[in-house]
N, CA, C and O atoms as a GROMACS GRO file, in nm:
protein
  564
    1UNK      N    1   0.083  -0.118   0.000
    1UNK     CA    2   0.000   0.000   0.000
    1UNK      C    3   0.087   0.124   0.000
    1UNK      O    4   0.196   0.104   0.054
    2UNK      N    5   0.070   0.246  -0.045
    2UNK     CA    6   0.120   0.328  -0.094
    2UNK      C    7   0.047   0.410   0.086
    2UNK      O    8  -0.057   0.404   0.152
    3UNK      N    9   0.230   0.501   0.095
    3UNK     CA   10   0.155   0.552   0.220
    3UNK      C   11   0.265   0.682   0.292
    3UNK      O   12   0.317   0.734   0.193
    4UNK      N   13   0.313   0.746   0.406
    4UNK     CA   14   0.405   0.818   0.427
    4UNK      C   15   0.510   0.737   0.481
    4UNK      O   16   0.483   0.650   0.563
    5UNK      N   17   0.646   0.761   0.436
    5UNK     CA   18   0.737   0.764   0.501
    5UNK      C   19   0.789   0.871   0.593
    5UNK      O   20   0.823   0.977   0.541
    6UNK      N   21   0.799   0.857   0.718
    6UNK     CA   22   0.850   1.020   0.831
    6UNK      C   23   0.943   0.976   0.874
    6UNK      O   24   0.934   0.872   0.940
    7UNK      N   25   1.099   1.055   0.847
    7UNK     CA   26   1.184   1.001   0.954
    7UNK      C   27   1.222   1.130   1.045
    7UNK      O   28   1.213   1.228   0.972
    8UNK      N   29   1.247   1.154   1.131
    8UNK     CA   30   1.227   1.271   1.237
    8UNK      C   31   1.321   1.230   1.341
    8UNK      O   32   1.307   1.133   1.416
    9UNK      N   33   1.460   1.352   1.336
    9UNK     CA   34   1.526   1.327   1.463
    9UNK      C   35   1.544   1.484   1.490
    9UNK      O   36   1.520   1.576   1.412
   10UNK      N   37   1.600   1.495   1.638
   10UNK     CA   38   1.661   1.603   1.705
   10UNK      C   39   1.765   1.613   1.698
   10UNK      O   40   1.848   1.525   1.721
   11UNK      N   41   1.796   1.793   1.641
   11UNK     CA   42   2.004   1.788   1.655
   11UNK      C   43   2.018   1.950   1.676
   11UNK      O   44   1.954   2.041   1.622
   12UNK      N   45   2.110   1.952   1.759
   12UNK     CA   46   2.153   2.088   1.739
   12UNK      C   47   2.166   2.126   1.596
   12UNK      O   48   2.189   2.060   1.494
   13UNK      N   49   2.143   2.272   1.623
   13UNK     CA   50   2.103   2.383   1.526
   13UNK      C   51   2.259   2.353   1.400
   13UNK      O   52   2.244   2.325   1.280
   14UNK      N   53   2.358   2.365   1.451
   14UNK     CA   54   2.490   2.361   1.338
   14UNK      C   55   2.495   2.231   1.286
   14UNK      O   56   2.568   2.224   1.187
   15UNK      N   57   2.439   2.117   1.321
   15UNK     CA   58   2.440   1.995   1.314
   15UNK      C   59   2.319   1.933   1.174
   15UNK      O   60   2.314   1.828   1.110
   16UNK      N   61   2.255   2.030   1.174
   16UNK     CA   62   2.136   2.002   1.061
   16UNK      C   63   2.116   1.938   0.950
   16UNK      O   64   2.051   1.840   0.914
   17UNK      N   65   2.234   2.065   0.873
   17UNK     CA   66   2.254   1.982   0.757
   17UNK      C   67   2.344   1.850   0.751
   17UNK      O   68   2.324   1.762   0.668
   18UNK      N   69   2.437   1.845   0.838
   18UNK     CA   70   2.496   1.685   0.820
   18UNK      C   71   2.418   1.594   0.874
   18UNK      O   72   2.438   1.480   0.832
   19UNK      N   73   2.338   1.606   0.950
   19UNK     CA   74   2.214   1.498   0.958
   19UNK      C   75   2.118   1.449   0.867
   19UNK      O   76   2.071   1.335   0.873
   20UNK      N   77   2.085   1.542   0.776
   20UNK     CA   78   2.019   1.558   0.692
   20UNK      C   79   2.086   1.471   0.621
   20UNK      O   80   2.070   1.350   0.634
   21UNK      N   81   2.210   1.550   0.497
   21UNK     CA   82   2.314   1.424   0.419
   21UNK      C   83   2.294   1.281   0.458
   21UNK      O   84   2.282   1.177   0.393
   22UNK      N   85   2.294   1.316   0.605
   22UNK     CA   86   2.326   1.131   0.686
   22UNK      C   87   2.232   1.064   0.680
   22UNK      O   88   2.240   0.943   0.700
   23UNK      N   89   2.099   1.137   0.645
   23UNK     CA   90   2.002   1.064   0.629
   23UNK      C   91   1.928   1.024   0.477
   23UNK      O   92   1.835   0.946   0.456
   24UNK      N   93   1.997   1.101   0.390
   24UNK     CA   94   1.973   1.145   0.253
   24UNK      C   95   2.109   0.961   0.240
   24UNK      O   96   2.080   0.842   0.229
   25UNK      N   97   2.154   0.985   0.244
   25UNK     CA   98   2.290   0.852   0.274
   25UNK      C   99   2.199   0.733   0.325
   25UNK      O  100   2.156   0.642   0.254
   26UNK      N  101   2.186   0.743   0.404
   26UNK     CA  102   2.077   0.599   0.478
   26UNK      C  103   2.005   0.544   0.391
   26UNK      O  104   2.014   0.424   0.364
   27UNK      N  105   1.886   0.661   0.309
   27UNK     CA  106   1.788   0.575   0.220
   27UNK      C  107   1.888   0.568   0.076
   27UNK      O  108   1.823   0.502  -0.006
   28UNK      N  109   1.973   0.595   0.036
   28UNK     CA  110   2.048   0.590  -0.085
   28UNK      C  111   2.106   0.432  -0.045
   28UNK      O  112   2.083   0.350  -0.134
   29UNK      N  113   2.184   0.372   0.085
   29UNK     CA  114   2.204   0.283   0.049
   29UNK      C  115   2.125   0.208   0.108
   29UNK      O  116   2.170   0.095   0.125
   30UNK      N  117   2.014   0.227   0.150
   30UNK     CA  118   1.890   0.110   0.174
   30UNK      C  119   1.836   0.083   0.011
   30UNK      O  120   1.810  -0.029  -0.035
   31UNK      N  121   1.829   0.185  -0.048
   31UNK     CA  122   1.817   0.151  -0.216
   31UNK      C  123   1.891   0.086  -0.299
   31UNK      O  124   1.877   0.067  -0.420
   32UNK      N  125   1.975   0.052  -0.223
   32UNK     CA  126   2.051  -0.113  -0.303
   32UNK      C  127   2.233  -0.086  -0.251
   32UNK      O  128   2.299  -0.190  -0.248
   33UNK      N  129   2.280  -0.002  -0.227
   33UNK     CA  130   2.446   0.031  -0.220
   33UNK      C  131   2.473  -0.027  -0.088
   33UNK      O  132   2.589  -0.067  -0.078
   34UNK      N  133   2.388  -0.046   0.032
   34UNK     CA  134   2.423  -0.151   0.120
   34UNK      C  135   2.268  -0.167   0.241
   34UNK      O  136   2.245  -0.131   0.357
   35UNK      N  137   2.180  -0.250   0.116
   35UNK     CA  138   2.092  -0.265   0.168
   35UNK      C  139   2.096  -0.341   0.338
   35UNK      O  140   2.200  -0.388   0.386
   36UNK      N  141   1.967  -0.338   0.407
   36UNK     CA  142   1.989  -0.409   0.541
   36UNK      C  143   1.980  -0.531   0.502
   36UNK      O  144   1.911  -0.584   0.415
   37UNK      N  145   2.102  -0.595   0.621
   37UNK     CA  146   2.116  -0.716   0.640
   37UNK      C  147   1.954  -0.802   0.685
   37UNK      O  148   1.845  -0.748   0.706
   38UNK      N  149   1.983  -0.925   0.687
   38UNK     CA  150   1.850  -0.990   0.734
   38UNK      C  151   1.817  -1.009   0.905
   38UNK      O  152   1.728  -1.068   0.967
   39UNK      N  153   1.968  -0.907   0.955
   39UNK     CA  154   1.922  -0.947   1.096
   39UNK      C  155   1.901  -0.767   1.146
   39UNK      O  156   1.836  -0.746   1.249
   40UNK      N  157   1.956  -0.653   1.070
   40UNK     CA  158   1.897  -0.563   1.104
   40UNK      C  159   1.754  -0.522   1.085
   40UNK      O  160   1.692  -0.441   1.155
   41UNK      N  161   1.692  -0.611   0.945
   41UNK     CA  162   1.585  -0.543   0.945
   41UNK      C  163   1.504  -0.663   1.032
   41UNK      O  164   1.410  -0.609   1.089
   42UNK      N  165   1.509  -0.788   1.056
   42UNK     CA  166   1.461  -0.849   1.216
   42UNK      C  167   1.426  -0.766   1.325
   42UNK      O  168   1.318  -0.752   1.381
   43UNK      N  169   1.571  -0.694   1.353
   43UNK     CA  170   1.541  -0.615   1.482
   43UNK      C  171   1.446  -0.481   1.450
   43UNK      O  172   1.373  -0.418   1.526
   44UNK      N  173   1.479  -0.463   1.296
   44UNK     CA  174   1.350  -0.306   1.288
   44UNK      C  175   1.230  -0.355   1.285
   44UNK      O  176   1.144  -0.270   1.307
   45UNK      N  177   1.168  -0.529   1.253
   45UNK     CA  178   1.083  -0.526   1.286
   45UNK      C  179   0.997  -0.571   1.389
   45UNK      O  180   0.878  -0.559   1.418
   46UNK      N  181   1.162  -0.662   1.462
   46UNK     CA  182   1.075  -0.671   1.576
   46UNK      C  183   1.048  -0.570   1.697
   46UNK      O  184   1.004  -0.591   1.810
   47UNK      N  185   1.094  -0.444   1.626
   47UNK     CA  186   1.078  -0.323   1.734
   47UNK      C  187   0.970  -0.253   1.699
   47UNK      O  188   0.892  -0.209   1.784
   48UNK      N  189   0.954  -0.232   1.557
   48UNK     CA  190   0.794  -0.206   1.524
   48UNK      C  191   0.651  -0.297   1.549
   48UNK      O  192   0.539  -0.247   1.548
   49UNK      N  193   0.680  -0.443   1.573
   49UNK     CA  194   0.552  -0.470   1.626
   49UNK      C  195   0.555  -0.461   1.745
   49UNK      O  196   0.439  -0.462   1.786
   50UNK      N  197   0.636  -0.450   1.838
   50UNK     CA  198   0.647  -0.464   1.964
   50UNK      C  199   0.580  -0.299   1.984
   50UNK      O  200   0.509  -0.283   2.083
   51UNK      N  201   0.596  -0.222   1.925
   51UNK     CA  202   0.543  -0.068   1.944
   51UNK      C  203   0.387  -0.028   1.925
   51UNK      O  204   0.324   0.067   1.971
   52UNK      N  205   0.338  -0.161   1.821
   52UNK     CA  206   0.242  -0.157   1.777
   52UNK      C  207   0.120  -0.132   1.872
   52UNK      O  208   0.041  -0.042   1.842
   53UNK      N  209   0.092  -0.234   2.028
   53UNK     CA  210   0.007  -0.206   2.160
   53UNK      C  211   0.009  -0.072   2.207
   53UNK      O  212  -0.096  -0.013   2.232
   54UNK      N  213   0.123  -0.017   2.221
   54UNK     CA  214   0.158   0.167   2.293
   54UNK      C  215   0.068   0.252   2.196
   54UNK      O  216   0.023   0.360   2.232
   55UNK      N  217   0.042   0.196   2.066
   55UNK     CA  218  -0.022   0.332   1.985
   55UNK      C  219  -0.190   0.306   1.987
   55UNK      O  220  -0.265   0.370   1.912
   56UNK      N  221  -0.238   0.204   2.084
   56UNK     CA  222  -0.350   0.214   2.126
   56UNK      C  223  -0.400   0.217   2.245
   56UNK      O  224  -0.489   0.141   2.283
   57UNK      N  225  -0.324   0.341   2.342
   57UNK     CA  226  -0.314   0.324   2.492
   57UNK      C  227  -0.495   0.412   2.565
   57UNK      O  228  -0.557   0.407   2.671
   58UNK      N  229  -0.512   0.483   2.427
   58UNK     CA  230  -0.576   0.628   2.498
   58UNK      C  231  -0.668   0.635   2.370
   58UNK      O  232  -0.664   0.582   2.259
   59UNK      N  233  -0.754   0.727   2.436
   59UNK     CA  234  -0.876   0.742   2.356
   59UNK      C  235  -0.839   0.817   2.235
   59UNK      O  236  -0.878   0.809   2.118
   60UNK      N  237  -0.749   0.895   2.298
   60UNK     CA  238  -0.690   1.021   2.124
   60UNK      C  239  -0.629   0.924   2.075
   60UNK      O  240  -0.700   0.884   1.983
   61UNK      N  241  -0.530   0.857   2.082
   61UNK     CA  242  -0.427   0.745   2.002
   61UNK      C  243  -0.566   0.639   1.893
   61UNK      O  244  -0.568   0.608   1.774
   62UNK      N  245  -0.641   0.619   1.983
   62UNK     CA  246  -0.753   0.515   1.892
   62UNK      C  247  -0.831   0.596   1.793
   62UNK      O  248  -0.872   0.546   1.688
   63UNK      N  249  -0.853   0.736   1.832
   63UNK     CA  250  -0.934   0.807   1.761
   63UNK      C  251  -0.826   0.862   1.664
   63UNK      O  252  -0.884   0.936   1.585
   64UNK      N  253  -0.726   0.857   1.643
   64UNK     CA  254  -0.599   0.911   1.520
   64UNK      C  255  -0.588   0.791   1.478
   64UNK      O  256  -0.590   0.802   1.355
   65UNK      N  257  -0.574   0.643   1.515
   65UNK     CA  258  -0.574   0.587   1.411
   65UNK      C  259  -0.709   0.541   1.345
   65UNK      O  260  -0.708   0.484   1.235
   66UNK      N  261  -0.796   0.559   1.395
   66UNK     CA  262  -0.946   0.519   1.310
   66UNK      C  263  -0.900   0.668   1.218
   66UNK      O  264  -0.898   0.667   1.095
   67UNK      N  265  -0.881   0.739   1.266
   67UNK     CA  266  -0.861   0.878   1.143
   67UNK      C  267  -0.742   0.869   1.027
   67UNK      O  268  -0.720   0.951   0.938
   68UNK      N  269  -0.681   0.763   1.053
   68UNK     CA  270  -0.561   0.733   0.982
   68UNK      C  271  -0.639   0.652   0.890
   68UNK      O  272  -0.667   0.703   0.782
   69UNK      N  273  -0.678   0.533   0.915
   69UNK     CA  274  -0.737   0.446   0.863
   69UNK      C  275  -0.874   0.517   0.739
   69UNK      O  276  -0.898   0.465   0.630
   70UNK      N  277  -0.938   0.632   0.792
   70UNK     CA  278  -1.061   0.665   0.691
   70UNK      C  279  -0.953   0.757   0.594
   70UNK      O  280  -0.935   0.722   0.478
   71UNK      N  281  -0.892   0.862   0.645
   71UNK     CA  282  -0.770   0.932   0.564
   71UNK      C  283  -0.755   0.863   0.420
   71UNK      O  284  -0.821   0.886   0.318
   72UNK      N  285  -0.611   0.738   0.446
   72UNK     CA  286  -0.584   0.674   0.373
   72UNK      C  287  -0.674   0.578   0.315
   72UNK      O  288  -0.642   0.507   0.220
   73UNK      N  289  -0.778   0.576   0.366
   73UNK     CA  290  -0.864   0.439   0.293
   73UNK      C  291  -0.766   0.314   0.298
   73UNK      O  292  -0.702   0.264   0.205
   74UNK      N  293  -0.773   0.285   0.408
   74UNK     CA  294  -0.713   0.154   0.476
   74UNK      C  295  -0.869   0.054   0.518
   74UNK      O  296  -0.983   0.087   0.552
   75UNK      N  297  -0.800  -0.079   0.493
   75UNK     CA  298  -0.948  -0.174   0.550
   75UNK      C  299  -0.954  -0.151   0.703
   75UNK      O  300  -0.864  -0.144   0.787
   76UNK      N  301  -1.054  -0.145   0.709
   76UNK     CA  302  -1.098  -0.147   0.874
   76UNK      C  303  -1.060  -0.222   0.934
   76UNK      O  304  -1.096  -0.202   1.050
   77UNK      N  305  -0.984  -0.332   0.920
   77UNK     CA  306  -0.940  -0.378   0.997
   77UNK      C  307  -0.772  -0.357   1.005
   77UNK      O  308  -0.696  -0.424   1.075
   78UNK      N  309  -0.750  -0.294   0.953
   78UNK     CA  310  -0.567  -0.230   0.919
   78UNK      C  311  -0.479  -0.230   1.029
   78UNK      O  312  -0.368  -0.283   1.031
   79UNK      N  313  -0.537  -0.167   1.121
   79UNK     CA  314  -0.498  -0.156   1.295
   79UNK      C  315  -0.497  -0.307   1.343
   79UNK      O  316  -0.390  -0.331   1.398
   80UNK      N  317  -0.566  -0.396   1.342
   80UNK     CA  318  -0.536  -0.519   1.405
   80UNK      C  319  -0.460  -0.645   1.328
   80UNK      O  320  -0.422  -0.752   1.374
   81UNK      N  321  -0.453  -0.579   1.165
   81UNK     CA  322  -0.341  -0.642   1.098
   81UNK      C  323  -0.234  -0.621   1.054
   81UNK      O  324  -0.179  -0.688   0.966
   82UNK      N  325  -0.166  -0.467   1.142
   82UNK     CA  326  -0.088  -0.443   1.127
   82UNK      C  327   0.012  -0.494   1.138
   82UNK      O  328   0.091  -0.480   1.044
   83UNK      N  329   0.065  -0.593   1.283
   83UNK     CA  330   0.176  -0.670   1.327
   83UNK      C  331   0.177  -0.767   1.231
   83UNK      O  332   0.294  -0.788   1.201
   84UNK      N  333   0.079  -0.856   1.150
   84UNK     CA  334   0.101  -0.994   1.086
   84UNK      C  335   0.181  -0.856   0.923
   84UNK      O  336   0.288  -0.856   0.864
   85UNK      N  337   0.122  -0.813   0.919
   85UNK     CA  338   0.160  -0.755   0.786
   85UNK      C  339   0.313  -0.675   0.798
   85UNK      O  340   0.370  -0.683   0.690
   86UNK      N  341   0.384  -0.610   0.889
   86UNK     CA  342   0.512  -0.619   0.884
   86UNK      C  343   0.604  -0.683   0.875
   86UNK      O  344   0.713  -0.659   0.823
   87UNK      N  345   0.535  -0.839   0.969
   87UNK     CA  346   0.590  -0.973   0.969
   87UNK      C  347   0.596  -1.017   0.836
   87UNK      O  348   0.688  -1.094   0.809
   88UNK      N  349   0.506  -0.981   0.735
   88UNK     CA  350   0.518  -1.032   0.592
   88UNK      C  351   0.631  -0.951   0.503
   88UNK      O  352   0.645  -0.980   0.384
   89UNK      N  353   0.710  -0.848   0.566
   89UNK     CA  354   0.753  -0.787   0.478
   89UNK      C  355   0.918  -0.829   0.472
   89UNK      O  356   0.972  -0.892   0.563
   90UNK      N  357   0.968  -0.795   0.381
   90UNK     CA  358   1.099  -0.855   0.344
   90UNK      C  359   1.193  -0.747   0.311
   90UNK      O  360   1.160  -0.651   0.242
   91UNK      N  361   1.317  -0.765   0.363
   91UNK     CA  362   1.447  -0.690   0.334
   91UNK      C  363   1.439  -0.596   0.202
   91UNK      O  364   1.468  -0.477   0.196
   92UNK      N  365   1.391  -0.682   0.094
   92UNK     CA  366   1.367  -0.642  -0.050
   92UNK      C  367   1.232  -0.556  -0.042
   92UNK      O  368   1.211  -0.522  -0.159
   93UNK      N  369   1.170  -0.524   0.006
   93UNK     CA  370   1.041  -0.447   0.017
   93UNK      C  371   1.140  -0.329   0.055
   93UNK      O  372   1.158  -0.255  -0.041
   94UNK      N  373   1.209  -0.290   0.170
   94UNK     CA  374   1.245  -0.201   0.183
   94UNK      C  375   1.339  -0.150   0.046
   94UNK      O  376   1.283  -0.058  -0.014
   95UNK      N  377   1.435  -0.180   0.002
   95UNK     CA  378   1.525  -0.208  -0.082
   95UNK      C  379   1.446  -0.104  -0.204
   95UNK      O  380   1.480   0.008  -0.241
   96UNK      N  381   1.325  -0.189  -0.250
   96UNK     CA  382   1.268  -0.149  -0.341
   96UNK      C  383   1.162   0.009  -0.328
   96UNK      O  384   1.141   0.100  -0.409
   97UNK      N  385   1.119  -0.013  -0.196
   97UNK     CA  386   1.013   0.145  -0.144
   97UNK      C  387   1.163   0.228  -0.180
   97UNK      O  388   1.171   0.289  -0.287
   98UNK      N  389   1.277   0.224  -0.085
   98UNK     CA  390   1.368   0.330  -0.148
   98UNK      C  391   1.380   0.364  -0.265
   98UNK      O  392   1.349   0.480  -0.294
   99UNK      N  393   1.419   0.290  -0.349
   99UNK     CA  394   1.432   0.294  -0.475
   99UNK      C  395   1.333   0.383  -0.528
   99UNK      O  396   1.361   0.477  -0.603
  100UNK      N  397   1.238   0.358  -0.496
  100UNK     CA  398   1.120   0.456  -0.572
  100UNK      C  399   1.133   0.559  -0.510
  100UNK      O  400   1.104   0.662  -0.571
  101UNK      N  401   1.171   0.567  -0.396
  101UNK     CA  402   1.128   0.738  -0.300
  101UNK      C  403   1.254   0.823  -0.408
  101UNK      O  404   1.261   0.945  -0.421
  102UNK      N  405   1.314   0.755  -0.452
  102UNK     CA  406   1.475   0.805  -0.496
  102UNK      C  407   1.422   0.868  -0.625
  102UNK      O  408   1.429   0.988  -0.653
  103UNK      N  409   1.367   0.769  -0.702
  103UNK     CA  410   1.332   0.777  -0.826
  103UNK      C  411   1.252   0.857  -0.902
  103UNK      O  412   1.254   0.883  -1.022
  104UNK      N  413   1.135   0.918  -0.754
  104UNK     CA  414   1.058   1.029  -0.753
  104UNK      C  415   1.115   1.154  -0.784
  104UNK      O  416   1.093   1.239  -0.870
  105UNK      N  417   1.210   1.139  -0.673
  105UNK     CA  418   1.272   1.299  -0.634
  105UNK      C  419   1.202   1.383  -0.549
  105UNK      O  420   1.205   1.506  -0.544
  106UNK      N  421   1.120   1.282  -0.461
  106UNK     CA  422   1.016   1.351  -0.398
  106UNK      C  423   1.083   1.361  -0.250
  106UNK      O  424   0.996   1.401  -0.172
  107UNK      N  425   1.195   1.342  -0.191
  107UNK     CA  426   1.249   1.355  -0.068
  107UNK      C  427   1.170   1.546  -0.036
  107UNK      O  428   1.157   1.630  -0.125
  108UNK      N  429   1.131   1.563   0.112
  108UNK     CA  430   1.094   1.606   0.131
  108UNK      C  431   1.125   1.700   0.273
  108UNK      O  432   1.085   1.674   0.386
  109UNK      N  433   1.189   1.789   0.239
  109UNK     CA  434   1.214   1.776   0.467
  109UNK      C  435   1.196   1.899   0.501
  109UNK      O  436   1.208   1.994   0.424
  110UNK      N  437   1.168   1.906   0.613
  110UNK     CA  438   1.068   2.012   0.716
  110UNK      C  439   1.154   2.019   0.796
  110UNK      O  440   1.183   1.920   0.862
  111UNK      N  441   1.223   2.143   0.812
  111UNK     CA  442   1.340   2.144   0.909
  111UNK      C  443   1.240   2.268   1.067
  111UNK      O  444   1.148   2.349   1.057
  112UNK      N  445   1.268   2.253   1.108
  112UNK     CA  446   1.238   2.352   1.242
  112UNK      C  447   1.321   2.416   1.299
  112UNK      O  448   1.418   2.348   1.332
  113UNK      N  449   1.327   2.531   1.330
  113UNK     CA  450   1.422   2.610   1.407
  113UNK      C  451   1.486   2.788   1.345
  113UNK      O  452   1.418   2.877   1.296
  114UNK      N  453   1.596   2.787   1.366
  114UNK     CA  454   1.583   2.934   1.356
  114UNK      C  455   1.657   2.910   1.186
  114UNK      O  456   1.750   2.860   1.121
  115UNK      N  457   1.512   3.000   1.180
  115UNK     CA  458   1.533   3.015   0.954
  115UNK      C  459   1.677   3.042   0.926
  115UNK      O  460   1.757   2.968   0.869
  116UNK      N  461   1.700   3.183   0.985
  116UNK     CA  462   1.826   3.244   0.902
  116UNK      C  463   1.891   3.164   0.949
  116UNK      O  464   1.950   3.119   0.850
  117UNK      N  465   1.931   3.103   1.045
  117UNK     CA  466   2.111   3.008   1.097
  117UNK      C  467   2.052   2.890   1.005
  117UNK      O  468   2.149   2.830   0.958
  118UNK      N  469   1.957   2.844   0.971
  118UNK     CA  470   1.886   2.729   0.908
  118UNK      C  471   1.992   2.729   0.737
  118UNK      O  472   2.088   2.684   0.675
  119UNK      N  473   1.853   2.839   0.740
  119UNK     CA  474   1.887   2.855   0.542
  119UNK      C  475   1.994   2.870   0.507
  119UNK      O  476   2.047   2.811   0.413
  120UNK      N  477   2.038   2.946   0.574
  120UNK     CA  478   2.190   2.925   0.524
  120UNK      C  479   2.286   2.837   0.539
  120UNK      O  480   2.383   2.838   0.462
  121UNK      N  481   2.278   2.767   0.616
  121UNK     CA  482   2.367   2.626   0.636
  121UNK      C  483   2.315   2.538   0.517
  121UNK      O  484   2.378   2.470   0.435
  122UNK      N  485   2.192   2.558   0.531
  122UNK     CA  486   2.084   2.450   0.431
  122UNK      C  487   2.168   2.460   0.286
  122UNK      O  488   2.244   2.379   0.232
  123UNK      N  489   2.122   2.604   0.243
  123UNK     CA  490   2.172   2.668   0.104
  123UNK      C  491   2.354   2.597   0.076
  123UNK      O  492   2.398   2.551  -0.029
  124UNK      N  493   2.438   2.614   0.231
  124UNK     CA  494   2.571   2.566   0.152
  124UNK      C  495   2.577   2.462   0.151
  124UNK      O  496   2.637   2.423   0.052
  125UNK      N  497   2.532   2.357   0.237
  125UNK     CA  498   2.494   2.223   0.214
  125UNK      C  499   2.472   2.167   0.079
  125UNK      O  500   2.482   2.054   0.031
  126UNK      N  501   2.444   2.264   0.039
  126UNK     CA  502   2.323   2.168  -0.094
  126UNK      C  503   2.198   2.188  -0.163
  126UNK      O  504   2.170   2.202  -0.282
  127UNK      N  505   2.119   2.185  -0.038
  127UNK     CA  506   1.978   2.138   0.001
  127UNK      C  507   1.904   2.345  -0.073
  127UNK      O  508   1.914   2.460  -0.031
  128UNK      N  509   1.847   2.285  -0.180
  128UNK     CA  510   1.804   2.416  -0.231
  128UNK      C  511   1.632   2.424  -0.249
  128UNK      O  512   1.568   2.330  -0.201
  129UNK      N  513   1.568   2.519  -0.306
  129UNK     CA  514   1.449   2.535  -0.278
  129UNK      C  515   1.357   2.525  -0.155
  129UNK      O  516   1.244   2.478  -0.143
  130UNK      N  517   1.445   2.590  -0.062
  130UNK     CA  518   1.393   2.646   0.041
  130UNK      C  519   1.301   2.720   0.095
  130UNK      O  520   1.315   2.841   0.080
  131UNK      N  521   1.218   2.686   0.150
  131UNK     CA  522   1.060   2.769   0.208
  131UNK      C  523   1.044   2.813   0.296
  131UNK      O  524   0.964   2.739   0.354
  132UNK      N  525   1.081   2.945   0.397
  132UNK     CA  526   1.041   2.944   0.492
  132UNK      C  527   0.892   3.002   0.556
  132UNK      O  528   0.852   3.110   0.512
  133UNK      N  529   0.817   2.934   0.653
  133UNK     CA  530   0.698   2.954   0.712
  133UNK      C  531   0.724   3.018   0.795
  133UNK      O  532   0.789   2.951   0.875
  134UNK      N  533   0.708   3.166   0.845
  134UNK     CA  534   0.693   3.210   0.950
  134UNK      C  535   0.608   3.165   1.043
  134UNK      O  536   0.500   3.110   1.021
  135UNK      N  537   0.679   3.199   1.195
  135UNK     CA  538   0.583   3.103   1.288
  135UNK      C  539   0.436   3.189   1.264
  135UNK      O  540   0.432   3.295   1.201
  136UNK      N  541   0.320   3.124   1.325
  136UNK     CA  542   0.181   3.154   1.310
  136UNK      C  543   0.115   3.246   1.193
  136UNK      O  544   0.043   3.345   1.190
  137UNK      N  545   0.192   3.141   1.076
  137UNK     CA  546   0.150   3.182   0.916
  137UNK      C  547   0.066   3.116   0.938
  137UNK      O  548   0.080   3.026   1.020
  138UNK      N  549  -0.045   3.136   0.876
  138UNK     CA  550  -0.179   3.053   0.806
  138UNK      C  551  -0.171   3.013   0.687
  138UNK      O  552  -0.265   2.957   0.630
  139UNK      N  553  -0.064   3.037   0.636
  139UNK     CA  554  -0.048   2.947   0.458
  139UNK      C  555   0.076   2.891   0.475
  139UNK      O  556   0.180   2.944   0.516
  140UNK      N  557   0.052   2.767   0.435
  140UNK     CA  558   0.128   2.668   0.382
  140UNK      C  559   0.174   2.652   0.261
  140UNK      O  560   0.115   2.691   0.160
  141UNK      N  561   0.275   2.596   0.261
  141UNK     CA  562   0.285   2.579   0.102
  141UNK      C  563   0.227   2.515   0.027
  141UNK      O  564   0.254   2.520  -0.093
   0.00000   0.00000   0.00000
C-alpha cells in the first residue's frame, strides 16, 4: 500500500545539515548500495511490532488511528493487521520502497528552528528550494 514515510530526529542547530546528508545517505544505500542485512531489518521489525500495543493506549491514540485508517482508505481492519503484515515484509520491500522514494525525487524535509542560521547552512549544504513559514503563518505551502 502506498503511504508516508516520516523520519524525524533532534540535533543541534549547526548539526542540521549533516544529519540531513546522513540521512539522505541511509535511504540511498537502503536503495541497493548496502541494503539491510537480514538481521537488522529483524530487529527493525521486531521493534515495530512490539510498538504496535503503545499506539493504542488512549482514547486520542484510537481516535488518530481510526482517522488514519478513513484518511488513507485503509481496511478497517488495518490496525489489528498491522503486526502480521510487517511480519510479511521482506528486506527487498524495503530495498525497493527506497528505490522509488529516490526515483521520484520527492524527498521532502521540514526542518524547524531558527530560519536564518537554518537557510543558510541548508543553502551551503546543498539542500536548495527552500521555504520558509513564518511562525503563526496561516499558509502553507
Amino acid at each position: 500500500m502506498q503511504g508516508l514515510w516520516l523520519i524525524r530526529t533532534v540535533v543541534q542547530t549547526d548539526c542540521a545539515a549533516q544529519a540531513m546528508a546522513e540521512i539522505a545517505s541511509e535511504i540511498e544505500n537502503l536503495a541497493g548500495l548496502q541494503p539491510a542485512t537480514a538481521a537488522e531489518f529483524s530487529r527493525a521489525v521486531d521493534y515495530l511490532v512490539a510498538r504496535v500495543p503503545s499506539s493504542y493506549e488512549t482514547c486520542t491514540q484510537m481516535a488518530d488511528a481510526l482517522a488514519h485508517v478513513i484518511v488513507h482508505r485503509l481496511p478497517a481492519l488495518y490496525p489489528q493487521n498491522l503486526a502480521t503484515s510487517l511480519r510479511r515484509l521482506a528486506p527487498a520491500d524495503v530495498t525497493e520502497t527506497c528505490r522509488q522514494i529516490l526515483a521520484s525525487g520527492c524527498l521532502q524535509w521540514m526542518v524547524v528552528g531558527e530560519a536564518a542560521v537554518l537557510s543558510e547552512q541548508l543553502r551551503d549544504a546543498g539542500f536548495s528550494n527552500i521555504e520558509i513559514i513564518e511562525p503563526n503563518s496561516t499558509e502553507l505551502p
